[in-house]
N, C-alpha and C positions, 0 to 999 in steps of 0.2 A: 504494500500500500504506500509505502513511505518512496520506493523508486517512482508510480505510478505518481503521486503528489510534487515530485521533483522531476519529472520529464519534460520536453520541450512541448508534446503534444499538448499538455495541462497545464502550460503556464501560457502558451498561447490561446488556447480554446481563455480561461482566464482573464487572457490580458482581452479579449475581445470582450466580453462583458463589462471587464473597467472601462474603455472604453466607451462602451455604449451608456453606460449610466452615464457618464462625464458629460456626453452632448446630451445626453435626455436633459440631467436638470439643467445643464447648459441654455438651450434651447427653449425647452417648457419649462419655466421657474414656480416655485409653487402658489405665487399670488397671483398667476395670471390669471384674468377671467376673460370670457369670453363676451364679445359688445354683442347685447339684444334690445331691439331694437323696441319701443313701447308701441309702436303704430301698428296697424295688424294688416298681414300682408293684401295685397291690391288684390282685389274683386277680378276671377277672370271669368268673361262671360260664354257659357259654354257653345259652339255651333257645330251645326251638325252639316255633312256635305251636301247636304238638301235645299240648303239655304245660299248657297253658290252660284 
């Protein structure tokens, strides 16, 4: 277990997760919120190909 813990494959597979957590909170920090919008989305009127 302890050669398997110390190998190249498991410190790369590894280092790929550090990695990726690093841009995650990088990237999405954890106060971002998301803009919503208070207006409620525009009215679409429906047609049908009859009316063409």
């Amino acid at each position: 277990m302890v050669a398997f813990l110390k190998s190249d494959l498991f410190m790369k597979f590894m280092g790929g997760f550090v990695l990726g957590t690093v841009g995650f909170l990088t990237l999405n920090p954890a106060g971002a919120q998301s803009h919503q919008d208070d207006r409620p989305a525009a009215h679409v009127q429906e047609r049908s190909y009859a009316d063409l």
